[in-house]
Backbone as CSV, one residue per row, in Angstrom:
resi,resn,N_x,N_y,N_z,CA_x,CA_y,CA_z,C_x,C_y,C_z
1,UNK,120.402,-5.318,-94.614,121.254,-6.194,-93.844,122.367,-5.379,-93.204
2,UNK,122.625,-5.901,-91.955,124.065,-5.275,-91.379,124.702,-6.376,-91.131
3,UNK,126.451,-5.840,-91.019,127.143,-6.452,-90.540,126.943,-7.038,-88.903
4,UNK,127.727,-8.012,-88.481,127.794,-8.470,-87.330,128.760,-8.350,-86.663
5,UNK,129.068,-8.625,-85.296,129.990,-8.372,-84.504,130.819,-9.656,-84.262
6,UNK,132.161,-9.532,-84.506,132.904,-11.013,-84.212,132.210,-11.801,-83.094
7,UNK,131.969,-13.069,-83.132,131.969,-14.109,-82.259,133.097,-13.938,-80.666
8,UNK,132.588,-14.066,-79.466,133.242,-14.084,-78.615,134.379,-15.189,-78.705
9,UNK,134.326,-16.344,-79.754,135.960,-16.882,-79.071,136.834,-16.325,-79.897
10,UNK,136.695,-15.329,-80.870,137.783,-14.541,-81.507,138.776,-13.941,-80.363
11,UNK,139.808,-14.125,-80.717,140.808,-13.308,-79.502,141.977,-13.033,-80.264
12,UNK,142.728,-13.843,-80.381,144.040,-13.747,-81.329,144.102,-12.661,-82.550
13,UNK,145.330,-12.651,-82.707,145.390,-11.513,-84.032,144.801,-10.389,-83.945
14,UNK,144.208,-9.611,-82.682,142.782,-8.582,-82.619,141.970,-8.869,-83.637
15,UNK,141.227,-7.635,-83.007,139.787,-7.834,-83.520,138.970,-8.033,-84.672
16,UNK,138.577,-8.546,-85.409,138.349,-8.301,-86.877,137.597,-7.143,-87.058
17,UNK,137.413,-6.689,-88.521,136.311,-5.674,-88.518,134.900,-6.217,-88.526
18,UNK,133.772,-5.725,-88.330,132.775,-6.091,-88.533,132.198,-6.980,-90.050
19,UNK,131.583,-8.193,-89.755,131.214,-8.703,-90.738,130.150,-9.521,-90.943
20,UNK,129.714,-9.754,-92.283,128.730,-10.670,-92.718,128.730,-12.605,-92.117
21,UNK,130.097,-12.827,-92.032,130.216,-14.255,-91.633,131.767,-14.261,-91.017
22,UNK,132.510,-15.209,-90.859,133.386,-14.964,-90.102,134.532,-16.737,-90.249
23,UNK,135.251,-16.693,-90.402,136.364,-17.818,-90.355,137.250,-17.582,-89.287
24,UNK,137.269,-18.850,-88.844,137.816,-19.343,-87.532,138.976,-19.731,-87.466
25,UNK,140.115,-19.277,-86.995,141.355,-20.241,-87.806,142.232,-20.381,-85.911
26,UNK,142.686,-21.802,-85.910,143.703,-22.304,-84.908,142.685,-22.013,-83.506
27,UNK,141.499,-22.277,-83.193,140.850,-22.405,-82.454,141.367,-23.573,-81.816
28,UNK,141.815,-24.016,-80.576,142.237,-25.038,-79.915,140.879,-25.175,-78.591
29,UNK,140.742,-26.406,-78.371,139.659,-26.453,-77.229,139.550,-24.780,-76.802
30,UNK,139.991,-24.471,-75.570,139.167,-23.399,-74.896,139.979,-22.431,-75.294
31,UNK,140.655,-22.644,-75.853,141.538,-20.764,-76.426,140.557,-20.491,-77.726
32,UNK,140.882,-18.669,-77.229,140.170,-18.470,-78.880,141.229,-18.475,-80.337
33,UNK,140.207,-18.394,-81.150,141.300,-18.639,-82.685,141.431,-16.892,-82.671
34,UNK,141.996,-17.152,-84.264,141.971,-15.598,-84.899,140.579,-15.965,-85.551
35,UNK,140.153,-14.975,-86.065,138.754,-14.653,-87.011,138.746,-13.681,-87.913
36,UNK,138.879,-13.732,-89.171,138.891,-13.401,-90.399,137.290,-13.543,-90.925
37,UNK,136.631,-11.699,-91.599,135.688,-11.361,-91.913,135.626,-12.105,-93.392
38,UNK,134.330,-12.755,-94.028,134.316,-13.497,-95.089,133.569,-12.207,-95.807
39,UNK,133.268,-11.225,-95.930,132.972,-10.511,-96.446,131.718,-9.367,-95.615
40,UNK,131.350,-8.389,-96.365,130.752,-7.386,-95.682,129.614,-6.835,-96.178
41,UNK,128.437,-6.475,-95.067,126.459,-6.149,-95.991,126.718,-4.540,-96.535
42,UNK,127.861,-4.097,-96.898,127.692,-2.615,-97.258,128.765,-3.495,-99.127
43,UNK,128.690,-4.662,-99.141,129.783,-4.951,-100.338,128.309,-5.818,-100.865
44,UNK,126.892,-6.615,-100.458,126.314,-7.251,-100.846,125.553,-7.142,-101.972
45,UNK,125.142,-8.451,-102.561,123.978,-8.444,-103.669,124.024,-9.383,-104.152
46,UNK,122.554,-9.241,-104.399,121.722,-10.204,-104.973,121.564,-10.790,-106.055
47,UNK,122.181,-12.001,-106.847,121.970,-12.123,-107.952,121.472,-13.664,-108.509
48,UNK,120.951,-13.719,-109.499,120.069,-15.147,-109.741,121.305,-15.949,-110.017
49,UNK,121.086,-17.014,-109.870,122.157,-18.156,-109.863,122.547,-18.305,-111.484
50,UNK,121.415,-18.266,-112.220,121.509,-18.093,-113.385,120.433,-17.511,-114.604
51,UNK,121.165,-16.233,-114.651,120.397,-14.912,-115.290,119.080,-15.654,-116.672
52,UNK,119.651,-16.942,-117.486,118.690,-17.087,-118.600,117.535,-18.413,-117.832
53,UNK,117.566,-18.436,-116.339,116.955,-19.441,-115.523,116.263,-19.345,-114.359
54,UNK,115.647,-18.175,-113.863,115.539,-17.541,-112.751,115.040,-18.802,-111.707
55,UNK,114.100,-19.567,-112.181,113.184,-20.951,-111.275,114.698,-21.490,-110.861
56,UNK,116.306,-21.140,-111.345,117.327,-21.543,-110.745,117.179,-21.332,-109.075
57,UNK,116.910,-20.003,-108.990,117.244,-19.131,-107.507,117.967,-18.195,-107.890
58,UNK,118.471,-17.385,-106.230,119.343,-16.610,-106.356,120.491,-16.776,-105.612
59,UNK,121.548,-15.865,-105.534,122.832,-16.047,-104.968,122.491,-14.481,-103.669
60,UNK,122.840,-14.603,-102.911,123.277,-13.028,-102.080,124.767,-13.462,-101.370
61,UNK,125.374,-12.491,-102.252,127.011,-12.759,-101.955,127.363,-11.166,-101.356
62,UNK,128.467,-11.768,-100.448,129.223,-11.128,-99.560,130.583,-10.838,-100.354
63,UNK,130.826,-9.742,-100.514,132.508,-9.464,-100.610,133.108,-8.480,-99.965
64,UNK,134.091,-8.091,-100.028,135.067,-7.156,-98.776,135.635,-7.806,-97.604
65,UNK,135.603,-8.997,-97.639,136.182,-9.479,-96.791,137.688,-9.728,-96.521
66,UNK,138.441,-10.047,-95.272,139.754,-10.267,-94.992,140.465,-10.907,-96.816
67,UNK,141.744,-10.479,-96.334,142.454,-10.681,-97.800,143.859,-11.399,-97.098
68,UNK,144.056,-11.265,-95.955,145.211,-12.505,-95.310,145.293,-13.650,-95.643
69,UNK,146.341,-14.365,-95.646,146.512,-15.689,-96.638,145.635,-16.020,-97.905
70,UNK,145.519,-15.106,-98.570,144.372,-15.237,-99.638,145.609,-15.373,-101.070
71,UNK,145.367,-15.433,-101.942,146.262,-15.400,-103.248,145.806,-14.534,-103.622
72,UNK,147.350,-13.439,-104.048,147.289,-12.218,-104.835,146.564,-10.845,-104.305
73,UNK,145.975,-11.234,-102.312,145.727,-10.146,-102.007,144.186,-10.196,-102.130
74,UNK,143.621,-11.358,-102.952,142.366,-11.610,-103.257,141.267,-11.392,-102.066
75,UNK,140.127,-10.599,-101.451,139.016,-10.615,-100.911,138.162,-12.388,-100.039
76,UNK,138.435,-11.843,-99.148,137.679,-13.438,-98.936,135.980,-13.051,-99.247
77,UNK,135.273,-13.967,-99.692,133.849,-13.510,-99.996,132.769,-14.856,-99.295
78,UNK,131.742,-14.596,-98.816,130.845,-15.434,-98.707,129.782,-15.558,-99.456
79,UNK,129.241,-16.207,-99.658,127.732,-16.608,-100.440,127.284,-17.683,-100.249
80,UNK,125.447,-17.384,-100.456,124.672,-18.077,-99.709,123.880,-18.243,-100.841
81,UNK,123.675,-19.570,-101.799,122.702,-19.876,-102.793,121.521,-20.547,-101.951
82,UNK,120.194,-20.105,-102.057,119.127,-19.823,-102.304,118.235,-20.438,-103.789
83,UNK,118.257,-22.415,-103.494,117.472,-22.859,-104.601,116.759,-22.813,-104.596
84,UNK,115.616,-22.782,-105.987,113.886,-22.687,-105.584,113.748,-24.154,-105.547
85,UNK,113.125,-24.796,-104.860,112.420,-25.766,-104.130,111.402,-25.708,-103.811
86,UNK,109.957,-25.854,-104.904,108.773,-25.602,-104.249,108.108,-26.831,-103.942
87,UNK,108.924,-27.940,-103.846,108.161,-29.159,-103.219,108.242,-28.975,-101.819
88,UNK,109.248,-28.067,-101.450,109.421,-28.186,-99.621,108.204,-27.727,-98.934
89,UNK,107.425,-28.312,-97.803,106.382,-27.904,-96.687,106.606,-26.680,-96.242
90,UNK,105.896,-26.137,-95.833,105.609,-24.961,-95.172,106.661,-24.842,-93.672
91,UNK,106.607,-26.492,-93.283,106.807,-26.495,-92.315,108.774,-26.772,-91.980
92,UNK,108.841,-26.694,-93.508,110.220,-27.227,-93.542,110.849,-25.993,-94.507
93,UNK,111.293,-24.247,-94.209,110.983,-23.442,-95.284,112.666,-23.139,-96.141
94,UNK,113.837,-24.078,-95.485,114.876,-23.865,-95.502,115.774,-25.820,-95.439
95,UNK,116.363,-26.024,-96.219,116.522,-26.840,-96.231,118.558,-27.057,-96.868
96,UNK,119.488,-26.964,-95.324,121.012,-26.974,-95.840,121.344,-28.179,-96.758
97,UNK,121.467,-27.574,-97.777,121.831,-28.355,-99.218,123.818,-29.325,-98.901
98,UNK,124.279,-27.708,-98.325,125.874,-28.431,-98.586,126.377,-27.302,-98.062
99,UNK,127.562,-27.284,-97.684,128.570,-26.252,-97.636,130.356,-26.368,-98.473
100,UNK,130.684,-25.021,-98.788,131.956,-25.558,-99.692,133.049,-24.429,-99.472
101,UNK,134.277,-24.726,-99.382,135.291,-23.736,-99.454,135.640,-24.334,-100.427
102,UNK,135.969,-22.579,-101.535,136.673,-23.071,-102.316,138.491,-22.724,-102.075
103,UNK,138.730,-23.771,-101.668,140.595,-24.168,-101.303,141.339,-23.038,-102.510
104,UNK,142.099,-21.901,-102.045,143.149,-21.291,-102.610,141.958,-19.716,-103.346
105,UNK,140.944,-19.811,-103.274,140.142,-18.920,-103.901,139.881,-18.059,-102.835
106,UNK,139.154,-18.094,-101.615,139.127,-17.508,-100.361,137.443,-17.250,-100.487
107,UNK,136.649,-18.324,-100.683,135.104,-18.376,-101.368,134.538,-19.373,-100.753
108,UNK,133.789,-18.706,-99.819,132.820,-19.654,-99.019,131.608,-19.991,-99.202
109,UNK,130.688,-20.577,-99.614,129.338,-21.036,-99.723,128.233,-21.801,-99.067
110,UNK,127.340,-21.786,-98.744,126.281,-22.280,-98.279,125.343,-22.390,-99.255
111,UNK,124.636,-23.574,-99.039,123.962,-23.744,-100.649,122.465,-24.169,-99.565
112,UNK,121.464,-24.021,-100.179,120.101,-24.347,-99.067,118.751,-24.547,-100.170
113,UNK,117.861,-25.209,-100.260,116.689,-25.255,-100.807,115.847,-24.623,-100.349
114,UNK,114.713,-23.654,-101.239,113.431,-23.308,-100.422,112.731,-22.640,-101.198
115,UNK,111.405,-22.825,-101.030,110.627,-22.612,-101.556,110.549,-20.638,-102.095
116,UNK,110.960,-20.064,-101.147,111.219,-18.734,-101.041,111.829,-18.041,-102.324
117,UNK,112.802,-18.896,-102.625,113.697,-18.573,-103.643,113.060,-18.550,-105.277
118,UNK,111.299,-19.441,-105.343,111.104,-19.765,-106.787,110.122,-18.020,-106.905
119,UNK,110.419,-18.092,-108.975,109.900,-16.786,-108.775,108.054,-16.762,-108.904
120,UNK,107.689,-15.680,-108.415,106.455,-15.647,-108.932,105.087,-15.901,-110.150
121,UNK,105.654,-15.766,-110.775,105.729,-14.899,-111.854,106.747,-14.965,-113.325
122,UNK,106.272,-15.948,-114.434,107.422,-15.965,-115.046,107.001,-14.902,-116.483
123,UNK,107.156,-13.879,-117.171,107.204,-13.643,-117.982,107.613,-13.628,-119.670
């Protein structure tokens, strides 16, 4: 994975550094906001949602991200859970569960169902 390049309505505050996802802040109709990196693909990894449960899924989380208005200097981070869902169609291989900030933590999430995520193979 690589990082990405800020979104064109970033303007304010310069430029961010390159990143995995990106927060938008004081975007007004046609002005751009500032944009704050939620974390970075050289900080990533992969981990099961829950290690004694793997048919849980996995997590691939982002950290290194902007630390502005954050508490204590804290990393903003993104992550993207990845449930196994093997009832979903072929034709349907991704399915947005929810999205969540967590308020005062600086922890963004995307949560999604899919079949992709169950394991092979259980030992």
């Amino acid at each position: 994975c690589l990082d990405g390049s800020a979104p064109g309505l970033c303007g304010s505050g310069g430029k961010p550094r390159p990143g995995a996802a990106y927060q938008v802040i004081n975007q007004t109709g046609e002005l751009p906001g500032q944009c704050l990196e939620l974390g970075s693909a050289d900080k990533a990894e992969f981990v099961l949602i829950d290690p004694g449960s793997p048919q849980a899924g996995v997590v691939l989380r982002y950290r290194g991200g902007a630390s502005s208005e954050c508490p204590e200097g804290r990393e903003r981070e993104f992550q993207i859970f990845l449930r196994c869902a093997p009832h979903l169609p072929d034709s349907e291989p991704f399915r947005l569960i929810g999205v969540e900030e967590s308020a005062g933590l600086c922890t963004y999430s995307l949560f999604f169902d899919t079949a992709h995520a169950c394991p092979r193979e259980c030992h």
